[in-house]
C-alpha positions as CSV (number, residue, x, y, z in Angstrom):
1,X,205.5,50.5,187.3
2,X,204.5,50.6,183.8
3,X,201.1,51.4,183.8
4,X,199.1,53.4,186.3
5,X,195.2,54.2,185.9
6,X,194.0,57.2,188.0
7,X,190.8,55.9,190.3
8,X,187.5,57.9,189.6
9,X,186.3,60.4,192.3
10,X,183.5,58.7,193.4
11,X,180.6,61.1,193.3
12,X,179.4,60.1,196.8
13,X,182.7,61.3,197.8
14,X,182.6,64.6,195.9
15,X,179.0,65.5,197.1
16,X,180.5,65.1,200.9
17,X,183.7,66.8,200.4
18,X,185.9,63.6,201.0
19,X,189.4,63.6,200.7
20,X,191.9,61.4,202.4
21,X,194.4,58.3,201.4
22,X,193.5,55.1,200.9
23,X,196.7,52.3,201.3
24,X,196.2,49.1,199.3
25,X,198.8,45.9,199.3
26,X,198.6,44.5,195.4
27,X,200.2,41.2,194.8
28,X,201.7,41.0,191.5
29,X,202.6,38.3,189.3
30,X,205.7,37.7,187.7
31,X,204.6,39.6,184.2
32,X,203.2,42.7,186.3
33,X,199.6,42.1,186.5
34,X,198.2,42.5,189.6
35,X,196.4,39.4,191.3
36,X,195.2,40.5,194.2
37,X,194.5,43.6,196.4
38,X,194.0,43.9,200.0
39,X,192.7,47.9,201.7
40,X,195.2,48.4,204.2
41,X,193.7,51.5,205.6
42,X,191.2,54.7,204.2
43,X,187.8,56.3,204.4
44,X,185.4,53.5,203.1
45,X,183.6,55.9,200.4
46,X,186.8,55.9,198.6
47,X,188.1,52.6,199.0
48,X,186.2,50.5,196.0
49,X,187.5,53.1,193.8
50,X,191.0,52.7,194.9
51,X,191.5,49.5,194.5
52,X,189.7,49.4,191.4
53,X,192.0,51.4,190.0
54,X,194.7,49.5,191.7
55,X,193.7,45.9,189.8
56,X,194.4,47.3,186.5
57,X,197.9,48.7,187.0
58,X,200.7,46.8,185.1
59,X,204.2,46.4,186.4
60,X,207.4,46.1,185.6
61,X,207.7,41.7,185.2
62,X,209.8,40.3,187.6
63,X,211.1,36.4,188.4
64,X,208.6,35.9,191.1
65,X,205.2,37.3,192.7
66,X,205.9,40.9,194.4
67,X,203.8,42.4,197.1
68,X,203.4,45.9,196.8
69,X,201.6,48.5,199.1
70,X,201.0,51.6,197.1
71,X,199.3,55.1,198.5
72,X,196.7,56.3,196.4
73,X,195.5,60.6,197.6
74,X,192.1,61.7,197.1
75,X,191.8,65.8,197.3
76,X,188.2,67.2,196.6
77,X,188.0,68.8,193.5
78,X,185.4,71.6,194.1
């Protein structure tokens, strides 16, 4: 991976004291851009921001599209 942007607690999610993992798949092109994301699992008040974060990630090109499933860890930050 080349590039990684760190998904925003979502305030929502900081008020409640939510923390958890959200799993995303990302289909990536061949020059590393994601395409596509699909929520694979995670509490719902912290999924948009996941994948969010997940669609502007950058990796590494490759000859053909890639599926990837990445793991993304929410801890409250009181």
């Amino acid at each position: 991976m080349t590039s990684r942007v760190t998904p925003a607690y979502p305030e929502l999610a900081r008020k409640m004291h939510v923390q958890g993992t959200v799993r995303i798949e990302a289909v990536v092109r061949p020059n590393g851009t994601v395409k596509s994301t699909r929520v694979l699992g995670g509490n719902p008040v912290l999924i948009e921001s996941a994948s969010d974060a997940v669609k502007q990630w950058k990796f590494e090109p490759a000859p053909s599209e890639t599926t990837e499933v990445v793991q993304l860890t929410f801890a409250s930050q009181t």
